[in-house]
py3Dmol code that shows the C-alpha trace and the ligand (Angstrom):
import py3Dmol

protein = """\
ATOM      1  CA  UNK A   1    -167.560  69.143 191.474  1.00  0.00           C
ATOM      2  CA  UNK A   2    -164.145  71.290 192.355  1.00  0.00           C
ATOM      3  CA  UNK A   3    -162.657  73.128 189.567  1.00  0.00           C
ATOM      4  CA  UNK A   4    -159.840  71.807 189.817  1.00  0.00           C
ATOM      5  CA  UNK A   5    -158.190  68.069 190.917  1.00  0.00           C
ATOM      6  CA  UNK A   6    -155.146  67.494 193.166  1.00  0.00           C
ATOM      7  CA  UNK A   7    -152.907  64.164 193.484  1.00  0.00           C
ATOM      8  CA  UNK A   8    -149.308  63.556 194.448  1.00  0.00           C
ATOM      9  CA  UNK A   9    -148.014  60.548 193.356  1.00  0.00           C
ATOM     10  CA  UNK A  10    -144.371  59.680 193.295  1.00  0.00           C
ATOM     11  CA  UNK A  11    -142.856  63.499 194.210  1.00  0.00           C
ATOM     12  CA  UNK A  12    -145.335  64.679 191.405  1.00  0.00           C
ATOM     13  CA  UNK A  13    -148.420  67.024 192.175  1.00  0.00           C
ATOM     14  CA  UNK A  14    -151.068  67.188 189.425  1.00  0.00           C
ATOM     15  CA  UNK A  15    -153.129  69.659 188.807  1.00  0.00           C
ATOM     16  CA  UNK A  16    -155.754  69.287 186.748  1.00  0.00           C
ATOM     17  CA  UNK A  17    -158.430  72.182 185.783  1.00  0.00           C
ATOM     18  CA  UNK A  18    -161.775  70.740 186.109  1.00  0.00           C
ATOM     19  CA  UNK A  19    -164.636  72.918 184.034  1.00  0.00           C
ATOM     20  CA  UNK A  20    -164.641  70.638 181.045  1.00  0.00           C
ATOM     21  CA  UNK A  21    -168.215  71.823 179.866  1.00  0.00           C
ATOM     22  CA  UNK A  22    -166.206  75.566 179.766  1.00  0.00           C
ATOM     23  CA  UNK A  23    -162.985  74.411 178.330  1.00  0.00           C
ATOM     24  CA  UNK A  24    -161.954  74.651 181.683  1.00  0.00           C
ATOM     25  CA  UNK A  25    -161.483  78.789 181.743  1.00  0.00           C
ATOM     26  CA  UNK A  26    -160.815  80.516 184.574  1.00  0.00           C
ATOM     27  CA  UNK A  27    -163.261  81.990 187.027  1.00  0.00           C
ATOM     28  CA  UNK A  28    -162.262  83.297 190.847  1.00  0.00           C
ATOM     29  CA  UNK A  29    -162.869  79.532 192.721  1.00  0.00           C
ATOM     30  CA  UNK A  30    -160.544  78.169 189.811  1.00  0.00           C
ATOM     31  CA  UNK A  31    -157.537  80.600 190.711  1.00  0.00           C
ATOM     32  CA  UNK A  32    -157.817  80.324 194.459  1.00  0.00           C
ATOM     33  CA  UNK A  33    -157.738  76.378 194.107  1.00  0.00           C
ATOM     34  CA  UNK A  34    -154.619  76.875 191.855  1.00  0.00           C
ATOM     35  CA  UNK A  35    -153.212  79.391 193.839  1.00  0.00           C
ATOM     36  CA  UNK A  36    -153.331  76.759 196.815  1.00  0.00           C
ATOM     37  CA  UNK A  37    -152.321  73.983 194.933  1.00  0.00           C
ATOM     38  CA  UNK A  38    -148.861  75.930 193.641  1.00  0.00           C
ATOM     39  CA  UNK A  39    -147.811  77.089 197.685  1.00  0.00           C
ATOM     40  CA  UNK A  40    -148.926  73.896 198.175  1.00  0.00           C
ATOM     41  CA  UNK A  41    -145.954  72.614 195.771  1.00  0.00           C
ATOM     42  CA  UNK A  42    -144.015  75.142 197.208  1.00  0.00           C
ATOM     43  CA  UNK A  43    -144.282  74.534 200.537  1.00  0.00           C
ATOM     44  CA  UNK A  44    -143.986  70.455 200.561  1.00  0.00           C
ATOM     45  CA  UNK A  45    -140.582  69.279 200.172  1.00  0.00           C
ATOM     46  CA  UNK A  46    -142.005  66.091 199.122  1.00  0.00           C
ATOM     47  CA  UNK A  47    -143.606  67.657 195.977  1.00  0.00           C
ATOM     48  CA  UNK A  48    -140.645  67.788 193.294  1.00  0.00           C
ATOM     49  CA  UNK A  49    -141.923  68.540 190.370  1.00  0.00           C
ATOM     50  CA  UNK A  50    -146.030  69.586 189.218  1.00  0.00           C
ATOM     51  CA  UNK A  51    -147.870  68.799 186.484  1.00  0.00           C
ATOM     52  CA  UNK A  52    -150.657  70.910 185.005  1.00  0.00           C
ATOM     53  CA  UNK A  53    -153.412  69.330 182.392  1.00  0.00           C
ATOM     54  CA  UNK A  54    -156.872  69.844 181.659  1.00  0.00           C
ATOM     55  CA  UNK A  55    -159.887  67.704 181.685  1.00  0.00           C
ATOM     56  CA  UNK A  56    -162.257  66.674 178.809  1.00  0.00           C
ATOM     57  CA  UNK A  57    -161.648  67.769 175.433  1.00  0.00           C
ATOM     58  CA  UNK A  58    -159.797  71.275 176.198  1.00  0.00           C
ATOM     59  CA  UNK A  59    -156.798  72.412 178.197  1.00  0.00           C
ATOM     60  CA  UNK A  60    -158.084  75.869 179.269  1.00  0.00           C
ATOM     61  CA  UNK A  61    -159.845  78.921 177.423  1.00  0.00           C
ATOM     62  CA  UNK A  62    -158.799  81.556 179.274  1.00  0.00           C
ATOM     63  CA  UNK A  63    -160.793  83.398 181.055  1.00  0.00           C
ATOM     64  CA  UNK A  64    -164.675  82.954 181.803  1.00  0.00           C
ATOM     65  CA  UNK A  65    -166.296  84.585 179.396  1.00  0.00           C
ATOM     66  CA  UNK A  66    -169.802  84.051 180.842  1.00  0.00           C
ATOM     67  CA  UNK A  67    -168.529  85.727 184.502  1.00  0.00           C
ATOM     68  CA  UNK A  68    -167.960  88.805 182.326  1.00  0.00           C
ATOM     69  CA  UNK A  69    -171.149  91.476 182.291  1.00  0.00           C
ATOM     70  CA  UNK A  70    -169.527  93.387 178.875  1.00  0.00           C
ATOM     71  CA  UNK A  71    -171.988  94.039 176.726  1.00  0.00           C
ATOM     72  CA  UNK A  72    -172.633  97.253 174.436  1.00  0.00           C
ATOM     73  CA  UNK A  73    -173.760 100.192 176.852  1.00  0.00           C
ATOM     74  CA  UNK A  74    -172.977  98.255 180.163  1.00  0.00           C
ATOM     75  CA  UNK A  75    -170.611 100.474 182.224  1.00  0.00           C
ATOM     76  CA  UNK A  76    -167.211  99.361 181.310  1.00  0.00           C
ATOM     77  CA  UNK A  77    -165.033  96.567 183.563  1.00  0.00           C
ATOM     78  CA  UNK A  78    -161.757  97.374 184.790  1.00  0.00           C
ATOM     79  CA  UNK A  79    -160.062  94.301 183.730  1.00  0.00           C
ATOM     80  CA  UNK A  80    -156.580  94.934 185.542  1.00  0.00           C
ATOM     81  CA  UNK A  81    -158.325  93.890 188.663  1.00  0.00           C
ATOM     82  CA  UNK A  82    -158.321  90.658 187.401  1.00  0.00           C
ATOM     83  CA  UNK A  83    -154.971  90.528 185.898  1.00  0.00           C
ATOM     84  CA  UNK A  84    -153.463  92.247 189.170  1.00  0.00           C
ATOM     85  CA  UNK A  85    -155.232  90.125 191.211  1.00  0.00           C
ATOM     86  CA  UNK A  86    -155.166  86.852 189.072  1.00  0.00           C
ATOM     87  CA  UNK A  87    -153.521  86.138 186.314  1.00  0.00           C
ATOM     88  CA  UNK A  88    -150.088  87.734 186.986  1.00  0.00           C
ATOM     89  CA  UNK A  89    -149.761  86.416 190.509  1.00  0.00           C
ATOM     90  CA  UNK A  90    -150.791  82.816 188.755  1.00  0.00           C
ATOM     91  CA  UNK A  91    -147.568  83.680 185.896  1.00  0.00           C
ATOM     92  CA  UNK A  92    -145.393  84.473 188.607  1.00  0.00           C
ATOM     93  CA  UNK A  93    -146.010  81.053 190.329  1.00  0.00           C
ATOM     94  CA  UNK A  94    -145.556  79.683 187.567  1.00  0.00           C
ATOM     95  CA  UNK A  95    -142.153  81.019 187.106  1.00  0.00           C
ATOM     96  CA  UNK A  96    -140.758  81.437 190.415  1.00  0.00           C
ATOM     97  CA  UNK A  97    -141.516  77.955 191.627  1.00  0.00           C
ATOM     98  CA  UNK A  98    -138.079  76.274 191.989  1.00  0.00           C
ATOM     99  CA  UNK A  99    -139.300  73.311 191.226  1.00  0.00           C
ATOM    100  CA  UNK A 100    -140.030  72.004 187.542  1.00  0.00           C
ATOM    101  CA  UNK A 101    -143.272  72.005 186.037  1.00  0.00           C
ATOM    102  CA  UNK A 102    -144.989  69.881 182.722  1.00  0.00           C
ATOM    103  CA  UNK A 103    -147.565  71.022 181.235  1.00  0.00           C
ATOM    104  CA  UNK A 104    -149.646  68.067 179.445  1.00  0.00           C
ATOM    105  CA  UNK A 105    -151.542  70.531 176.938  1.00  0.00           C
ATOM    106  CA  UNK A 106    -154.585  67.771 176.168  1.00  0.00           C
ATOM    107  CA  UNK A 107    -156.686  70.141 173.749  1.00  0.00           C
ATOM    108  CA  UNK A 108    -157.346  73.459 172.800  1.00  0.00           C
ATOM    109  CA  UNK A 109    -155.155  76.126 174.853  1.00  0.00           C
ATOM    110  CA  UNK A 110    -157.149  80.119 174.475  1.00  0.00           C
ATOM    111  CA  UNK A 111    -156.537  83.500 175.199  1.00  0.00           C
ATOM    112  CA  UNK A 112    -154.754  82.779 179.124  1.00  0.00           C
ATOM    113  CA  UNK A 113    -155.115  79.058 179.136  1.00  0.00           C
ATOM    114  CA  UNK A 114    -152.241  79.096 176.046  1.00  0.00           C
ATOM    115  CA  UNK A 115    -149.758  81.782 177.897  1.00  0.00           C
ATOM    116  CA  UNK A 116    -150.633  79.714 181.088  1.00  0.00           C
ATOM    117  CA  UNK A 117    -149.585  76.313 179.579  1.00  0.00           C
ATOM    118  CA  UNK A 118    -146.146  78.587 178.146  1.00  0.00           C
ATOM    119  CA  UNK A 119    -145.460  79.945 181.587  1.00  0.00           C
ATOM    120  CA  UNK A 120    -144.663  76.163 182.126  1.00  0.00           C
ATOM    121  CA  UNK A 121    -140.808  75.009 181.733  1.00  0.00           C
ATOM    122  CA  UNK A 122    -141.761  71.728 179.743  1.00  0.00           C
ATOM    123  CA  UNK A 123    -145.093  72.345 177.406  1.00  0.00           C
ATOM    124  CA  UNK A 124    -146.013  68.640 175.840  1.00  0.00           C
ATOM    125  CA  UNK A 125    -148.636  68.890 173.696  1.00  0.00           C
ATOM    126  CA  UNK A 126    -151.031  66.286 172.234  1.00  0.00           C
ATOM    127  CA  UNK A 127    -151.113  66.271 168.893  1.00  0.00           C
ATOM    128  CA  UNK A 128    -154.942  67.174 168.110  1.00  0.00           C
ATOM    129  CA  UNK A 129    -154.011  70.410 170.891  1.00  0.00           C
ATOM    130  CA  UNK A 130    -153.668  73.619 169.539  1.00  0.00           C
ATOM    131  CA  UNK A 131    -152.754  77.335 170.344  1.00  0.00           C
ATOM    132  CA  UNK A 132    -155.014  80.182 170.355  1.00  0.00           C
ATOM    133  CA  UNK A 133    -154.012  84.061 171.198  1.00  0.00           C
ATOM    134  CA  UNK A 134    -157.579  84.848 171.103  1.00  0.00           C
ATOM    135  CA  UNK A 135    -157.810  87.590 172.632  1.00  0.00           C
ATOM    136  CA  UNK A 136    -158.178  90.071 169.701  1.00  0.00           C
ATOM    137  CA  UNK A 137    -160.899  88.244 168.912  1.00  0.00           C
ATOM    138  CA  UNK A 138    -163.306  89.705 171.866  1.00  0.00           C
ATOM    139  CA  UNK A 139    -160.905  93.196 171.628  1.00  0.00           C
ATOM    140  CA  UNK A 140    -157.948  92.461 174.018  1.00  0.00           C
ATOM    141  CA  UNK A 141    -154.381  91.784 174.049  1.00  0.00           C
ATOM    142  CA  UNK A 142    -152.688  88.981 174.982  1.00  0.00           C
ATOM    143  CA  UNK A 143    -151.856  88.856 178.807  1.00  0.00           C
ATOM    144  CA  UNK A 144    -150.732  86.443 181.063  1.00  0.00           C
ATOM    145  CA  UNK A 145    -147.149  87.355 179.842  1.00  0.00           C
ATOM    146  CA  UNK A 146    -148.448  86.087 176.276  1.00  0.00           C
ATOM    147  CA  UNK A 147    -146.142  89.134 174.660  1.00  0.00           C
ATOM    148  CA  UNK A 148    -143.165  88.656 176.462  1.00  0.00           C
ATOM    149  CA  UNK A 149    -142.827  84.996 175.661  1.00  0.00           C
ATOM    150  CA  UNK A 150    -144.166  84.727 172.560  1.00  0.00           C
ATOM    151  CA  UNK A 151    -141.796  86.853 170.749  1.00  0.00           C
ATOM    152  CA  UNK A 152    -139.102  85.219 172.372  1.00  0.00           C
ATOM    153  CA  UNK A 153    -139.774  81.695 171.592  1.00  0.00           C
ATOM    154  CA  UNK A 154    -141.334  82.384 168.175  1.00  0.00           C
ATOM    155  CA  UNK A 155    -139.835  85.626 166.929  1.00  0.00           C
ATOM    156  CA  UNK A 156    -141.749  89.291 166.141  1.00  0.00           C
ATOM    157  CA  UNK A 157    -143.358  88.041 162.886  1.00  0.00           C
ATOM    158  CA  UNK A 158    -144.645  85.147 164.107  1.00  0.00           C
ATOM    159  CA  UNK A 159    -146.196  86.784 167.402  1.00  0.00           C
ATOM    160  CA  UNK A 160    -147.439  89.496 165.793  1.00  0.00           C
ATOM    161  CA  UNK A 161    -149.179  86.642 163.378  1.00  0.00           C
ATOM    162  CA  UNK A 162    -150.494  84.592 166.715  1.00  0.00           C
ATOM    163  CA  UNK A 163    -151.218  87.791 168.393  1.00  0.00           C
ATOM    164  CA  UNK A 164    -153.057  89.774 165.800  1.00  0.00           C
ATOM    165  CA  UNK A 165    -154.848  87.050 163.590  1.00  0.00           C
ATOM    166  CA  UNK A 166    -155.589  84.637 166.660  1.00  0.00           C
ATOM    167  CA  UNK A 167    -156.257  81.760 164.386  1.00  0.00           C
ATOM    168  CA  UNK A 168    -155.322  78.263 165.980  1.00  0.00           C
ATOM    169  CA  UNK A 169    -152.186  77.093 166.095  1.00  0.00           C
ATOM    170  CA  UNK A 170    -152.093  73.226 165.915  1.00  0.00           C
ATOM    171  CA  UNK A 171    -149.670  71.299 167.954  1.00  0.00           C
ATOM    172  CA  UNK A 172    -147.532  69.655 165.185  1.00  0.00           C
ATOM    173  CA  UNK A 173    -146.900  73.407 163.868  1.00  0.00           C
ATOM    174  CA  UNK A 174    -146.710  74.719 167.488  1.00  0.00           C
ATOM    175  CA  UNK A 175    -144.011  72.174 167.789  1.00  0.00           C
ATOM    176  CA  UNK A 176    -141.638  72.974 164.475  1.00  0.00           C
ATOM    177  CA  UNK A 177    -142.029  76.817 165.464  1.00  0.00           C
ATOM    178  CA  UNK A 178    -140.314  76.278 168.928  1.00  0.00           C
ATOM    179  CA  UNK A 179    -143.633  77.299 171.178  1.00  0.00           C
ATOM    180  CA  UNK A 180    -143.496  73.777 172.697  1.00  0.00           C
ATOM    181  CA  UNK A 181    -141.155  70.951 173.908  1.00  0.00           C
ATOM    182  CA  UNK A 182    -142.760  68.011 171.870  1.00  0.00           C
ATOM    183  CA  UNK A 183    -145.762  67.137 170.392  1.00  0.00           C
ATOM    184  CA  UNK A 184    -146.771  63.594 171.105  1.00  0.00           C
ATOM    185  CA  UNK A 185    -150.036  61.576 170.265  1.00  0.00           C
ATOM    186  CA  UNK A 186    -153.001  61.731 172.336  1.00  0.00           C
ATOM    187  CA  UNK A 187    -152.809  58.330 173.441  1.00  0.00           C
ATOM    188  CA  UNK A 188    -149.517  58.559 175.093  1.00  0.00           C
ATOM    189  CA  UNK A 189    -149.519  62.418 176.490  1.00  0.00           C
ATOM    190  CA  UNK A 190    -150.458  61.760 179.755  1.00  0.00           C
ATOM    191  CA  UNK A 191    -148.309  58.883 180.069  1.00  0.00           C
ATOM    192  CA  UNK A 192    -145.596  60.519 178.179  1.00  0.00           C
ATOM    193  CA  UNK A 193    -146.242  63.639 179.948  1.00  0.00           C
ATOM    194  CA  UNK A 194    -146.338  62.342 183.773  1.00  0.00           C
ATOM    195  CA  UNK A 195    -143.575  59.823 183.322  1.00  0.00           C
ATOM    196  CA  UNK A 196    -141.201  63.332 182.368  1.00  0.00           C
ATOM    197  CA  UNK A 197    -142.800  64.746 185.344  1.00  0.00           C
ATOM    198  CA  UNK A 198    -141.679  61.567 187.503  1.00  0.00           C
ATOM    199  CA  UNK A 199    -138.141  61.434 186.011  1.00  0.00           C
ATOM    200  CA  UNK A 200    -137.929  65.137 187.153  1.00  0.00           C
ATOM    201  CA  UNK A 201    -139.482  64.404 190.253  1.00  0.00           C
ATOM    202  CA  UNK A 202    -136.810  61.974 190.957  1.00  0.00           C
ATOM    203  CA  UNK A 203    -133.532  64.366 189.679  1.00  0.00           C
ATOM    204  CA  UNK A 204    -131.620  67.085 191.996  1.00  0.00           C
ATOM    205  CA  UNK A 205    -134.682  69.725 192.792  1.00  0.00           C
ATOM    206  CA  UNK A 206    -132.136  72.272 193.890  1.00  0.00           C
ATOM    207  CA  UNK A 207    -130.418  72.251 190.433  1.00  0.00           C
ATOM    208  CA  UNK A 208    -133.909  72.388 188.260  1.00  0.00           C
ATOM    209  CA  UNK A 209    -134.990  75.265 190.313  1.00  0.00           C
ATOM    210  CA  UNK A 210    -131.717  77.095 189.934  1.00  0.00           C
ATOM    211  CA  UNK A 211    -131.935  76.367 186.605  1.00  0.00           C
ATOM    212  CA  UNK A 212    -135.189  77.836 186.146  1.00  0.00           C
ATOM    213  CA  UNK A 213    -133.656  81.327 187.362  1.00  0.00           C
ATOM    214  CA  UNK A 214    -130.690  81.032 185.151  1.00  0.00           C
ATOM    215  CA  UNK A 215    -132.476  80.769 181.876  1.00  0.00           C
ATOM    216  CA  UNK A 216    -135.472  82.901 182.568  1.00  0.00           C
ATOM    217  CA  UNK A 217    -133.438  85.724 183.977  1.00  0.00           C
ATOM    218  CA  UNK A 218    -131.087  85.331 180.784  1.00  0.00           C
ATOM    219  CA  UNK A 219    -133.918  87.186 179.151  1.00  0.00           C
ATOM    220  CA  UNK A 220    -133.397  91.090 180.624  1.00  0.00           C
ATOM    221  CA  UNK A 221    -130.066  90.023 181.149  1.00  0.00           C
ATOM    222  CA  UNK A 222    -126.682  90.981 179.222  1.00  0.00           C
ATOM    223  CA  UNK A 223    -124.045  88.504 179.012  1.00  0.00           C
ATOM    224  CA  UNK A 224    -121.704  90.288 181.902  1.00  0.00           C
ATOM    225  CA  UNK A 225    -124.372  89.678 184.097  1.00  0.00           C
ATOM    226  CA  UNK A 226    -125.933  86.281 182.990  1.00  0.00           C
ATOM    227  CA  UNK A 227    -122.159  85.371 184.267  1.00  0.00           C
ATOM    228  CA  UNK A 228    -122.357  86.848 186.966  1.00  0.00           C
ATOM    229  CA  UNK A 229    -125.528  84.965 187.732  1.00  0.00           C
ATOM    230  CA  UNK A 230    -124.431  81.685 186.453  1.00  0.00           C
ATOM    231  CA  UNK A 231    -121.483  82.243 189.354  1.00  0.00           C
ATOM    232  CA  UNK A 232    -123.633  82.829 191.732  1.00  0.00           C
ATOM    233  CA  UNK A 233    -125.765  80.214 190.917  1.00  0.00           C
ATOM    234  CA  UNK A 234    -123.420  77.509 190.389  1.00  0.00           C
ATOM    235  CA  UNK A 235    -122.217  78.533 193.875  1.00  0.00           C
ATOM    236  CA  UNK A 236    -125.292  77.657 195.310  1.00  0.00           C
ATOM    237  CA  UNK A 237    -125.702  74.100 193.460  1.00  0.00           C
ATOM    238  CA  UNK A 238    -122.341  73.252 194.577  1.00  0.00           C
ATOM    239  CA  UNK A 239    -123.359  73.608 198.061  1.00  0.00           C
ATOM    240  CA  UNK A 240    -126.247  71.147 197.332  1.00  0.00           C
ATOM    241  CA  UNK A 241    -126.085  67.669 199.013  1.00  0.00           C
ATOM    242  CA  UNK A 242    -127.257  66.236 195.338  1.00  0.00           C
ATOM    243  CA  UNK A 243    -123.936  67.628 193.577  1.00  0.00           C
ATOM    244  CA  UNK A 244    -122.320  65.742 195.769  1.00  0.00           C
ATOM    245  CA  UNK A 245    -124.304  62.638 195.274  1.00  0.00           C
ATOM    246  CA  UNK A 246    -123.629  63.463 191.483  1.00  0.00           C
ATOM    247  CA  UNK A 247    -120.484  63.439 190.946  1.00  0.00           C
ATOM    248  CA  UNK A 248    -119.881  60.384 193.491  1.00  0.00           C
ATOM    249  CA  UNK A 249    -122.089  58.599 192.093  1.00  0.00           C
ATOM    250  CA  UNK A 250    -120.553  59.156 188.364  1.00  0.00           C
ATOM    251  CA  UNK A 251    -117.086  58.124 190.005  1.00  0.00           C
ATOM    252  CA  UNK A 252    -118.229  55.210 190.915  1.00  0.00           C
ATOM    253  CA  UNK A 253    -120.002  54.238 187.835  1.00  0.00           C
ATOM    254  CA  UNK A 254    -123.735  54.195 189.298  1.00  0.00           C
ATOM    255  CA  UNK A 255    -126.784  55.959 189.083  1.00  0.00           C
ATOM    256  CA  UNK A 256    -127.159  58.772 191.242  1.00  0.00           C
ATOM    257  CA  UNK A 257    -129.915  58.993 194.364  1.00  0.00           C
ATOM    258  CA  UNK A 258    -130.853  62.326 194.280  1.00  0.00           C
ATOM    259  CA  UNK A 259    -132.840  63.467 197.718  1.00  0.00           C
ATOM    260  CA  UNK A 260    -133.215  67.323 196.380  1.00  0.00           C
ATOM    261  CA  UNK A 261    -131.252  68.715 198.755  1.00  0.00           C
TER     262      UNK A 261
END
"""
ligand_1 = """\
57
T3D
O -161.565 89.170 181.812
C -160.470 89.158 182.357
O -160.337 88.755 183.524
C -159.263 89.598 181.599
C -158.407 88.420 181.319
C -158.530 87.766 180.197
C -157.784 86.529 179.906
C -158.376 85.790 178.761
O -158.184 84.593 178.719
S -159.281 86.631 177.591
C -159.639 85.378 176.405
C -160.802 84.521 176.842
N -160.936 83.325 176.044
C -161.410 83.335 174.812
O -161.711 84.349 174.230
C -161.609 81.993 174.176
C -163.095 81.760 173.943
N -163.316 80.424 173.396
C -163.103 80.150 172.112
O -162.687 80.946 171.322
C -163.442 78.759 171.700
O -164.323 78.191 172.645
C -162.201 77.847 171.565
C -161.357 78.301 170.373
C -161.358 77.864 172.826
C -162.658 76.390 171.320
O -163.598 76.366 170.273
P -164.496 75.063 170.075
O -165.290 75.284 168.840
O -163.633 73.858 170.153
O -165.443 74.989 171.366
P -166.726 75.899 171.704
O -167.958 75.224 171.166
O -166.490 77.305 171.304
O -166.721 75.834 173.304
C -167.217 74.704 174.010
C -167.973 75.211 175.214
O -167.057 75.900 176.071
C -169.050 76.228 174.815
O -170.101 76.109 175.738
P -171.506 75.442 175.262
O -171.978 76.213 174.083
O -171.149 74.014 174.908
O -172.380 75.562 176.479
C -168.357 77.534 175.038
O -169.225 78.597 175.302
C -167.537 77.225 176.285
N -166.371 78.128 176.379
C -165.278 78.108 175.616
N -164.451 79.078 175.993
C -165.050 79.717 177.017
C -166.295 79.108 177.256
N -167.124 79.531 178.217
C -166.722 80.598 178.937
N -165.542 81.222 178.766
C -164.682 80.822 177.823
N -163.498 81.430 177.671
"""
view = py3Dmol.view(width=600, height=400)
view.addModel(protein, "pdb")
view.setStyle({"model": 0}, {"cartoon": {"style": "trace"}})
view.addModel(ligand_1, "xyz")
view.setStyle({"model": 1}, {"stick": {}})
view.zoomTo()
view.show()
């Protein structure tokens, strides 16, 4: 069984992390598959947008445990091997990707599996999902960029709260705090989930992945230079064969046909 499942359907590529019986953590096979997957997504000019879920009953916990050889009096692991090599390079996909991605959270979300599904640009989560920073639970600190966004989305006192407590954060609450997009019934998150994915799929690429930039760089940014950016960046959209489709279209009163170009 692969760890992970690939489709493209209709400009989207999903990506779905396939270790139910382990919550679908991470191990090494996991990461290169997802790794290939995302330059995959990169690469295809077909693929427009990606969507990330999980199988079974979880999203993702993290990292696998069980691959870990920790106990008392074993000779210590140098875990920024794995965070150089894995999880960083998987956040910086994530990121850079000019392309949009959903994450469909479908059940629990632990330790790197939550800061994964929040390195997504639309998080949707179902509404028996839930949020755990659990890595002071086994003596570690949130990675997989877990304390630079959750501050930013939630505010000190409620990352410090996530962070230090790592109790579960249900979807519904996950939702009023601003950690996610929407939280939708079970039932309908795929559907609601891939048919956002679709509509993105379908919209001016160029634009979403410019977009992407724009806001995440806002973050080290001050306003003189988010302007500066914005310039720059609304120099490059205008050069985009979809503005032009865009504005023509709204002219003449139809919908647009946007090609991502
Ligand atoms: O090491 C490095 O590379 C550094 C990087 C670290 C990044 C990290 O992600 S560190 C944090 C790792 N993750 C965790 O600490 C979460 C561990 N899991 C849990 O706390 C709980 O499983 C959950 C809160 C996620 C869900 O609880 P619950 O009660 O719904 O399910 P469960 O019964 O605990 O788990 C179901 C099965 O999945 C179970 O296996 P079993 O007993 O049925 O055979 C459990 O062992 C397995 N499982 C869950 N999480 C992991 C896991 N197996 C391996 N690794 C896991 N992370």
């Amino acid at each position: 069984m692969s760890s992970i499942l690939v489709s493209l359907d209709a400009g989207v590529l999903c990506i779905t992390l396939n270790r139910p019986d382990k919550l679908n953590a991470f191990n090494p096979e996991m990461h290169a598959l997802v790794r290939k997957a995302l330059e995959r997504a990169l690469d295809e000019q077909e693929i427009r947008a990606v969507l990330l879920t999980g199988a079974g009953r979880g999203f993702c916990a993290g990292q696998d445990l069980s691959e870990r050889e920790v106990k008392p009096g074993a000779a210590p692991v140098d875990l920024s091997v794995s965070i150089g090599s894995y999880y960083n390079p998987l956040v910086r996909r994530l990121r850079g990707l000019p392309k949009p991605i959903v994450c469909a959270v479908n059940g629990v979300a632990a330790g790197a599996g939550a800061n994964i599904a929040l390195a997504c640009d639309i998080v949707m989560a179902a509404r028996s999902a839930s949020f755990v920073q659990a890595f002071s639970k086994i003596g570690l600190i949130p990675d997989s960029g877990g304390t630079y966004v959750l501050p930013r989305l939630v505010g000190t006192a409620r990352a410090m709260g996530l962070a230090l407590l790592a109790e579960k954060l249900p979807a519904e609450e996950a939702e009023r705090w601003g950690l996610v997009w929407k939280c939708v019934d079970d039932a309908s998150l795929m559907a609601e989930a891939s048919g956002l994915a679709r509509r993105l799929a379908a919209g001016p690429t160029k634009s979403y992945g410019l977009i992407k930039r724009a806001i995440y760089e806002s973050a080290g940014n001050s306003l003189e230079s988010q302007l500066d950016l914005e310039r720059d960046l609304q120099r490059e959209a205008g050069f985009s064969e979809d503005y032009r489709e865009g504005v023509s279209a709204f002219l003449q009163k139809r919908e647009p046909t946007y090609k991502g170009r």
